[in-house]
C-alpha positions, 0 to 999 in steps of 0.5 A: 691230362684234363680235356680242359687242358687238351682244349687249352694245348690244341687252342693255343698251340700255333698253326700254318693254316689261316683259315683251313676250311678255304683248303677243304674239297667242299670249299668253292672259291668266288674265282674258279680258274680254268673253267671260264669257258664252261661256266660260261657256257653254263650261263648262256643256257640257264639266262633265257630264263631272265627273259621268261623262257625254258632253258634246255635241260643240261647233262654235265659230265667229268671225272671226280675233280674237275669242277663240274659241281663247284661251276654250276653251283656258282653260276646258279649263285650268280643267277639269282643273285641277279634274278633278285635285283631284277625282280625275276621269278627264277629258283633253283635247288641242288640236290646231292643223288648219292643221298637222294637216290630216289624219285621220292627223295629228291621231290622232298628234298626239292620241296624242302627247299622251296618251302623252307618256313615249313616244318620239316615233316609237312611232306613227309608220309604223302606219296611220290604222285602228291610230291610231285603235284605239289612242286607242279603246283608251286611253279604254276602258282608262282609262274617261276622258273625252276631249275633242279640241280641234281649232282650225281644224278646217275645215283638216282635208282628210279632214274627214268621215272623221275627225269620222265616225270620232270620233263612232261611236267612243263605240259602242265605249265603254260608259265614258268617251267621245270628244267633239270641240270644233271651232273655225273661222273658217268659218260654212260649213264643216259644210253642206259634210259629207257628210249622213252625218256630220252625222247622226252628230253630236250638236251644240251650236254657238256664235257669237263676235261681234267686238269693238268700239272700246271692249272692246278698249281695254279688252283693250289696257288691260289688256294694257299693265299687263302687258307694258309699264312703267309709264307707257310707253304713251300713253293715245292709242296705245291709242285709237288701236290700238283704233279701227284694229282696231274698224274694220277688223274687231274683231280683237284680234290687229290692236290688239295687234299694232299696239302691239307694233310701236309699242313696237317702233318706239319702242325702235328711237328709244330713246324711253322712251313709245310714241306715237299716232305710232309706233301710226300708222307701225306701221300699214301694215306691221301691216295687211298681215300680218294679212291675209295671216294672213286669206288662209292661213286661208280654206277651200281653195277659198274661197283659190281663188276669191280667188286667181282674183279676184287673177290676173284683176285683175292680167291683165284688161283695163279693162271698158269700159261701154256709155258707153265710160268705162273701169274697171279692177280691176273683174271680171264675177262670172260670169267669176270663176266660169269662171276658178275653176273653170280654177283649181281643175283646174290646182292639182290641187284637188277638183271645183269647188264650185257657184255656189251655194257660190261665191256664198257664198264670194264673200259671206264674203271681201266680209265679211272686206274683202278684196274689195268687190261692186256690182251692175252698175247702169246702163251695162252691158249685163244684170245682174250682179254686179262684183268689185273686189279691196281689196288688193294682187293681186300678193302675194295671188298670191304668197302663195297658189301658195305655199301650193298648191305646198306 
């Protein structure tokens, strides 16, 4: 068969989406249910801007899924949209960490966006020192109010200089000022700064619980409206996309990513409804990516500890107890930590961090459910803690010494 004709059979051929991009993660909504509070909260923050003073830096927290980054993107939205009609000098810029992983990065990144007539390599070749007077220089010429959205902050490598750097900053200014909207994933992330940059912060914080069965079938709901025909989805299908991604971890990607596959499935059968059984056959494959999704946007070492527990699962041999029964899959919590630290030094990483730290990194992946703890119980000699690995070691590997070569 020709491409044309391929081009031909794919345009043609009839489909239970609407619009699909209405049913992809990246997609925000103008009504997000469930977050009222938070986005409100939220913009009580950021509207002392809109009588000409600073906003308090604001740290967002939450597990992947739970609309941190969909609120606050609206909310700045919102806000200069009504800047505007004000006549307000108020900007924002959003900056993805986990691709600006750097001080340099983001300043280029952040001028990129604030200087958009410019030609893309009109900062590029000057130094972090010339970036950052630069941006000093555009909010005190302009006496604006700037604020930084930086998602997934806690990727940023050189994180104390740039958070340090960005709130001394308005020492500068005597108008208009720079304040920072940090989201993350990680509850940890700010004990980890150095205490002279936690001392330069005036911060609010903010916690985004995950959602249960029944807000996102009321999410899934609403999103069905939008993206898919009418009567293309089987009030089963949503059930059952809301129950899976309730119980795994409240994570609205996982519903609406398992309905988009299922009306992906059902358009590969040419059927014109999709399913509970295109949801379930979609399963699999849906949980796997969000996973590994999960696993890229683990803090450095907190992948370094789960790439240990991944090596010695697949390397180790059986533990056997004082009974002589045989376990497999099962590691001593203290081997972990001495494996880890071999880890950390071949990958070329930072000083490994301490068992203090380690045992909370080993706490947030037990509450991310990739791994499950026990305490060691009769038949073993001592007390201890076992690690047992929730899923596939073999390509928890793979994927994370890609990411460390990169």
């Amino acid at each position: 068969m020709s491409l044309q004709k391929v081009f031909e059979s794919e345009f043609s051929k009839p489909t239970v989406f609407l619009d699909r991009n209405k049913i992809m993660p990246h997609y925000t909504p103008q009504n997000l249910p469930f977050r009222e509070e938070q986005t409100g909260a939220i913009s009580r923050i950021v509207a002392v801007t809109l009588r000409g003073q600073r906003p308090d830096n604001l740290f967002i927290y939450g597990k992947p899924g739970t609309g941190k980054t969909s609120s606050t993107r609206h909310v700045m939205d919102e806000l200069g949209t009504f800047a505007g009609t004000k006549d307000l000098k108020i900007r924002h810029v959003y900056i993805n960490c986990r691709t600006h992983n750097k001080k340099y990065k983001v300043l280029l990144k952040a001028l990129h966006q604030l200087f958009p007539n410019e030609p893309d390599k009109a900062f590029q070749g000057y130094s972090a020192a010339y970036l950052y007077e630069k941006l000093v220089s555009f909010v005190r010429d302009s006496e604006t109010h700037l604020i930084l959205v930086l998602d997934e902050l806690d990727k940023v490598r050189d994180l104390d200089e740039l958070i340090y750097s960005m709130t001394r900053s308005n020492d500068e200014l005597t108008k208009g000022g720079i304040s920072v909207i940090g989201i993350s994933n990680n509850l940890l992330f700010k004990d980890a700064l150095d205490p002279r940059t936690k001392s330069s912060l005036c911060q609010q914080e903010m916690i985004f619980p995950p959602y249960n069965a029944e807000q996102l079938r009321t999410i899934l709901e609403q999103r069905v409206q939008e993206a898919f025909i009418p009567n293309g989805v089987d009030p089963g299908a949503i059930a059952l996309s809301s129950a899976i991604a309730a119980q795994e971890s409240g994570d609205a990607r996982t519903a609406i990513k398992l309905l988009l596959r299922a009306g992906e499935l059902a358009d590969d059968a040419h059927l014109e409804r999709v399913t509970d059984a295109h949801v379930k056959a979609a399963r699999t494959s849906v949980e796997q990516e969000i996973i590994l999704e999960h696993i890229t946007v683990l803090p450095e070492h907190e992948k370094l500890v789960l790439y240990t527990i991944a090596h010695l699962t697949l390397n180790k041999k059986p533990f056997q107890k004082l009974s002589g029964e045989k376990v497999e899959g099962v590691l001593y919590s203290g081997e972990v930590y001495e494996e880890y630290e071999k880890v950390a030094k071949k990958f070329n990483f930072s000083d490994p961090v301490s068992a203090r730290w380690y045992r909370e990194y080993i706490n947030q992946l037990e509450m991310y459910g990739l791994i499950v703890t026990t305490a060691s119980g009769p038949g073993v000699k001592g007390q201890t803690r076992f690690i047992k690995l929730k899923v596939d070691a073999q390509k928890i590997k793979e994927v994370l010494e890609k990411e460390f070569a990169g």
